[in-house]
C-alpha positions as CSV (number, residue, x, y, z in Angstrom):
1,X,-14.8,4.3,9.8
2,X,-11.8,4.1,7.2
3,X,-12.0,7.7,6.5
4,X,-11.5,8.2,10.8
5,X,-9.2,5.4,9.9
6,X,-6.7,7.6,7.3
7,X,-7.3,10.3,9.7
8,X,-5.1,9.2,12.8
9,X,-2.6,7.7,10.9
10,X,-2.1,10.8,8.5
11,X,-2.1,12.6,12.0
12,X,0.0,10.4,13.6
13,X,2.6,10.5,10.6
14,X,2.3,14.3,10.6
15,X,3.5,14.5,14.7
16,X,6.4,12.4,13.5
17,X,7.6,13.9,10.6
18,X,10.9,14.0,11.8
19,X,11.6,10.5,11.1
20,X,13.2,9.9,7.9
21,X,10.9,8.0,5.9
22,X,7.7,8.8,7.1
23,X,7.0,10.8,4.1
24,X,6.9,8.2,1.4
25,X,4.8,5.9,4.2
26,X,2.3,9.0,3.9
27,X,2.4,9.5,0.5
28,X,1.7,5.7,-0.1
29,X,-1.1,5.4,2.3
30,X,-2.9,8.9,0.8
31,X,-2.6,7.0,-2.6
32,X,-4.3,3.8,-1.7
33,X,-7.0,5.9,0.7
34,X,-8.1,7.8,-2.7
35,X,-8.1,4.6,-4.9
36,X,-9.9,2.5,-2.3
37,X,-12.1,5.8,-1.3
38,X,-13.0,6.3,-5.2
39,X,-14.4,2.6,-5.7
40,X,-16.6,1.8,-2.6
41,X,-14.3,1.1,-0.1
42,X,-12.3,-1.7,-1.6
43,X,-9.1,-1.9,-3.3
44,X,-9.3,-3.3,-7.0
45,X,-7.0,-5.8,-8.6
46,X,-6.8,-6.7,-12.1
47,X,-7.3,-10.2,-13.3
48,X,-4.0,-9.9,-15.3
49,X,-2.5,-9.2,-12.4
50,X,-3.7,-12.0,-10.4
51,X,-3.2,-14.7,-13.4
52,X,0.6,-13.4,-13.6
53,X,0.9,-14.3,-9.9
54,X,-1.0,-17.8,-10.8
55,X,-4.1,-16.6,-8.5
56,X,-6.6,-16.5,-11.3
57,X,-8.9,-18.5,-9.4
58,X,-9.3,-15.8,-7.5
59,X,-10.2,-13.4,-10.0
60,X,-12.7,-15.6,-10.8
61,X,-13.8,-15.6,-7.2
62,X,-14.0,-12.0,-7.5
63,X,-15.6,-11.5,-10.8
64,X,-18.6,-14.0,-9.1
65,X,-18.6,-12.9,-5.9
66,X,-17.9,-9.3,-5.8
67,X,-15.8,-7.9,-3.3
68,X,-14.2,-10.1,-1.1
69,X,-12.4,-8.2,2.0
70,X,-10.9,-5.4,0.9
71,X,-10.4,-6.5,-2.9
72,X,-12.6,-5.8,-5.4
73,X,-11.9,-6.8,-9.7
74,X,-10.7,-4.0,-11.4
75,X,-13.2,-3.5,-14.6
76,X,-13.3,-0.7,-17.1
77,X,-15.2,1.5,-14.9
78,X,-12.3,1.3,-11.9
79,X,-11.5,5.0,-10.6
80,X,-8.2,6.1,-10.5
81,X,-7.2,2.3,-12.1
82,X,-3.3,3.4,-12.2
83,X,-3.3,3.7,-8.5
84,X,-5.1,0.1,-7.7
85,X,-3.0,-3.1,-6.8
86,X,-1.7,-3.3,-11.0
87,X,1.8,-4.5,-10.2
88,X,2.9,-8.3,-9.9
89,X,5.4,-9.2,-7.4
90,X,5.8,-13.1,-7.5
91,X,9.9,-13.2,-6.4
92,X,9.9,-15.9,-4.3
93,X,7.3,-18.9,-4.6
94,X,5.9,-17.9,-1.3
95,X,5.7,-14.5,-1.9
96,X,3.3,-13.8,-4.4
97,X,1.5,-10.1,-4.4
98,X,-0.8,-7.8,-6.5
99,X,0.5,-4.3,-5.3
100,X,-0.1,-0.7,-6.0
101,X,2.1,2.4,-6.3
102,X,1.0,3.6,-2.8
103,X,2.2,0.2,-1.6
104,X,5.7,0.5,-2.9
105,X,6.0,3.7,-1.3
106,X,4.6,2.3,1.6
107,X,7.2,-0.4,1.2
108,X,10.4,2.4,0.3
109,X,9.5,4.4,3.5
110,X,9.6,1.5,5.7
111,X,12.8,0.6,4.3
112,X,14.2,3.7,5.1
113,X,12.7,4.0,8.6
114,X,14.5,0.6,9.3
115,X,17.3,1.2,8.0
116,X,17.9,4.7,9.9
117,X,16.5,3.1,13.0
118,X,19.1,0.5,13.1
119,X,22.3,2.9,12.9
120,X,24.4,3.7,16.0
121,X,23.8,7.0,17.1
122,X,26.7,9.3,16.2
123,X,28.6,11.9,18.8
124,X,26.9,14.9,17.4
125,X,23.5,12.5,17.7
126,X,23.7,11.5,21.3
127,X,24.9,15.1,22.5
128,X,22.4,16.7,20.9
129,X,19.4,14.5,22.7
């Protein structure tokens, strides 16, 4: 199902290719597709990670549980471990994360989508329709 998943949205990025953007939102989503793909269909996260956030509890949760929703603990024998959610984001006291590489990509593309979204069509822009 997740592979069918990737599928239609890497198809559905493709038909839209035009939008500036959409490229970095593809190349983030093919990165976390091949980590999560690699390691059983979950997404690991390392308990550093998670304690630097001050969510160790649920590393612990992971390590004795096993995989819960899409997360899995990153151990020693984690495929493609550069690519899983390595990165703490913990900016704001509300917003605390785990992310990846593909996610900040994910992230950058959106950005730009947004932002080019939002601008007032030009002249050359609205003639050209």
């Amino acid at each position: 199902f997740y592979v069918a998943a990737i599928a239609c949205l890497c198809g559905g990025m493709a038909l839209n290719r035009r939008i500036v953007g959409i490229e970095l939102v593809l190349i983030g989503l093919l990165l976390n597709a091949a980590v999560i793909l690699a390691n059983s269909g979950s997404m690991p996260v390392t308990a550093d990670a998670l304690r630097l956030i001050g969510q160790y509890d649920f590393a612990l949760r992971l390590a004795s549980e096993g995989p819960i929703g899409h997360a899995q603990l990153a151990t020693p024998d984690t495929q493609l471990r550069a690519l899983a959610d390595i990165i703490p984001l913990s900016p704001l006291p509300w917003l605390r994360a785990v992310v990846s590489i593909g996610d900040l990509f994910i992230a950058a593309g959106t950005l730009i989508i947004f932002y080019f979204g939002t601008l007032r069509p030009t002249a050359v822009d609205v003639g050209s329709g």
